[in-house]
N, C-alpha and C positions, 0 to 999 in steps of 0.2 A: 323853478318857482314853487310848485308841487314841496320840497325839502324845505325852504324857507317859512311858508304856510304850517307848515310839521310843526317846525322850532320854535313860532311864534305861539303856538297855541300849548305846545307843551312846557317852554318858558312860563304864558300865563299860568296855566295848572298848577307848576310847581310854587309860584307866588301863593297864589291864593289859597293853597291849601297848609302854606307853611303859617303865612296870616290868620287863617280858621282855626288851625291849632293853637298855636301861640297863643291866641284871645282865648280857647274854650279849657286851657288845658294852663292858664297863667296863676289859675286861681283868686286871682282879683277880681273881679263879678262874678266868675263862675258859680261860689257861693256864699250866696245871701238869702238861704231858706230862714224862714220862721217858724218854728213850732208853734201851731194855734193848739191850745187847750181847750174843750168847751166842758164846764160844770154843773151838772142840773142841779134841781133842789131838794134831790135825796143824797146830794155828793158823790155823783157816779162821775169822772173825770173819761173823757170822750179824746184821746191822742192819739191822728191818726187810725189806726186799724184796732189799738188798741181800748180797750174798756175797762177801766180801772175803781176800784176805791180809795179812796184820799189815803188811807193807812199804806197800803201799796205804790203808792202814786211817786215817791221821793224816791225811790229804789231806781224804779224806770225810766224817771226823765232824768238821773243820774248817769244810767247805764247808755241810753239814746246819746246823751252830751258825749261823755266821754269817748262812746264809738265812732262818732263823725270823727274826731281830733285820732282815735286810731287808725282809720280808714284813710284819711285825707288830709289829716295835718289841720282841720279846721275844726270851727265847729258854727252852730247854726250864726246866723246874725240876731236873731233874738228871741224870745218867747213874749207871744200873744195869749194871756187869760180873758176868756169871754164865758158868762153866765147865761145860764138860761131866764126866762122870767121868772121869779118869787124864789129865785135864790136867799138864804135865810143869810143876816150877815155872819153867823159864827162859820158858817161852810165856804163863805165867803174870805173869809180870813184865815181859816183851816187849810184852803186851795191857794193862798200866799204866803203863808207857812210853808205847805209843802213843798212847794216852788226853790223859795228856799234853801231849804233843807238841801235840797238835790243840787243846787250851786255852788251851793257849800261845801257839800260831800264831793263832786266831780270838782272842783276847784282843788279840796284838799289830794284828791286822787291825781289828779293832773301835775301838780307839786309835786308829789313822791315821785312818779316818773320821770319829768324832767332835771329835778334838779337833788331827788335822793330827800329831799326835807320839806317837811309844812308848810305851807304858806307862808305864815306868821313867823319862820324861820329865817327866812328866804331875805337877801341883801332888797334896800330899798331899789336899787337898778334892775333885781330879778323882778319883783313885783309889779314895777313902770311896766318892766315889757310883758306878761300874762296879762295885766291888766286892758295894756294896749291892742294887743292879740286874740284875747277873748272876752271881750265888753261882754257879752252874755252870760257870762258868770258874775257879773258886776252889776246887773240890771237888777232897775228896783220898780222900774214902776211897766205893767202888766195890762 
């Protein structure tokens, strides 16, 4: 009886942890981060641990994008811009520009890696599937 108790419970284990995996490790929910930006109204752009100025700003959420997709094959589910009060609108639009820019630039970069050519290079069925694979380089509203 004692043996059977054994096998039942280590049977369980073996399920449950092959299920825990599967789910944590399938990469289908696992992830769905968003990068929150926050902008005051001197233009100081607030990402994560980092503290940036707008002129700087394209390089980094460039290098951030492209590193999840080298790390994990992904990249974020989207980018969140949020202002501070009496953000001015040209810093306003300066910080969606930058945004941007850095989509643009990890998109173009992302291109060359996968497929040796630009974007804009790239067969309409290459472009379906980066499109479909990384909506956050296609994101326009912030």
């Amino acid at each position: 009886m004692f043996v059977i108790q054994k096998l039942i419970i280590f049977t369980c284990f073996v399920f449950v942890n092959k299920t825990v995996k599967a789910e944590l490790f399938s990469g289908e929910k696992f992830f769905e981060k968003t990068i929150t930006i926050l902008v005051n109204e001197k233009g100081i752009a607030y990402m994560g641990v980092d503290t940036l100025e707008l002129s700087e700003f394209p390089e980094v959420l460039q290098q951030r994008l492209f590193k999840s997709y080298a790390g994990t094959g992904k990249m974020p589910a989207s980018i969140k811009l949020q202002f501070t009060d009496g953000v001015s609108d040209k810093i306003k639009n300066d910080a969606i520009k930058a945004v941007k820019t850095a989509q643009q630039n990890a998109l173009t970069e992302l291109s060359l890696q996968l497929h040796k050519n630009r974007y804009e290079e790239l067969s309409a069925k290459q472009q379906r599937k980066i499109k479909r694979k990384f909506p956050v380089l296609f994101q326009e509203n912030f």
